[in-house]
C-alpha positions as CSV (number, residue, x, y, z in Angstrom):
1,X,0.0,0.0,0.0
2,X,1.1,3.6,-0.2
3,X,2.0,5.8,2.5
4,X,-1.0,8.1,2.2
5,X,-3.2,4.9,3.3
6,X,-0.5,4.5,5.9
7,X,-0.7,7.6,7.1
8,X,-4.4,8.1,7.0
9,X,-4.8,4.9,9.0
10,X,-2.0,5.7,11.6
11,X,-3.9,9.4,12.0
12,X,-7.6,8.1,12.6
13,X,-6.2,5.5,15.1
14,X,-4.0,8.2,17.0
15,X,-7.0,10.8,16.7
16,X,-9.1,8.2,18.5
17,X,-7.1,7.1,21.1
18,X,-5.9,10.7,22.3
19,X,-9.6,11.2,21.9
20,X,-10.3,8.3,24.9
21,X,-7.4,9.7,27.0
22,X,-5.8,13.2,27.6
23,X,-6.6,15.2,26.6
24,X,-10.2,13.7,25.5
25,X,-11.2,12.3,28.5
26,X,-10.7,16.0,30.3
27,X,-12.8,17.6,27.8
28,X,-15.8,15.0,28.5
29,X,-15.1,13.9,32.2
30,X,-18.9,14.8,33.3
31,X,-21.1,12.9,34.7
32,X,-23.9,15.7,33.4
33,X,-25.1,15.5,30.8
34,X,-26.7,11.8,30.5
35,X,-26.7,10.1,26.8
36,X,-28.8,7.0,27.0
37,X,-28.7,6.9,30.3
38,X,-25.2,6.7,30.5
39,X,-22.7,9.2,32.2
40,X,-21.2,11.4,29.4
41,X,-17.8,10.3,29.4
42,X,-19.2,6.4,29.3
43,X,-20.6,7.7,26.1
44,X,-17.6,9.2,24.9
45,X,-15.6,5.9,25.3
46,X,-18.6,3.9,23.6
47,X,-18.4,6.8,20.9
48,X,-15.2,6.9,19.8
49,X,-14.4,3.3,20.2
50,X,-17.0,3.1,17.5
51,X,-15.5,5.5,15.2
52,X,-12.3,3.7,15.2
53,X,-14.2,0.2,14.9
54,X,-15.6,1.7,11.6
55,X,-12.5,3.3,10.6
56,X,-10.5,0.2,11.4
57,X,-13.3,-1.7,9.2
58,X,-12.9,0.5,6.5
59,X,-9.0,0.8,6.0
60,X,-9.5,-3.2,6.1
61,X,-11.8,-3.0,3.0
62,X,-9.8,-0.7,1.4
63,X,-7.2,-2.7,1.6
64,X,-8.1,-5.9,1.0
65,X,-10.8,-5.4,-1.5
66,X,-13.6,-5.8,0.6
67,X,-13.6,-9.4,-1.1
68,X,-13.4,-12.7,1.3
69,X,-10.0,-14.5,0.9
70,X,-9.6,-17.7,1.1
């Protein structure tokens, strides 16, 4: 692969693990407001380890095609 897919992929997965601690957790350590009856910051974790689930998922398509390999 190239280095821009590297470097994309290595950006989204830094982005969302700064974003789960410092300095995201400071910015969303409340338990006010409540998002589906969770604490915020529960939320935020559930949030953003979703966003790099689907990130995750979609640099694998992209690089393997999407196809199933057997």
């Amino acid at each position: 692969m190239n280095n821009k897919y590297h470097l994309v992929t290595g950006l989204h997965f830094a982005v969302c693990t700064l974003a789960m601690i410092w300095p995201g957790a400071l910015i969303a350590n409340r338990i006010e407001p409540t998002v589906l009856g969770l604490p915020f910051l529960f939320f935020w974790y559930i949030l953003w380890m979703l966003i790099l689930f689907i990130g995750m998922w979609v640099a694998f398509a992209v690089r393997h095609g999407g196809g199933r390999h057997e």
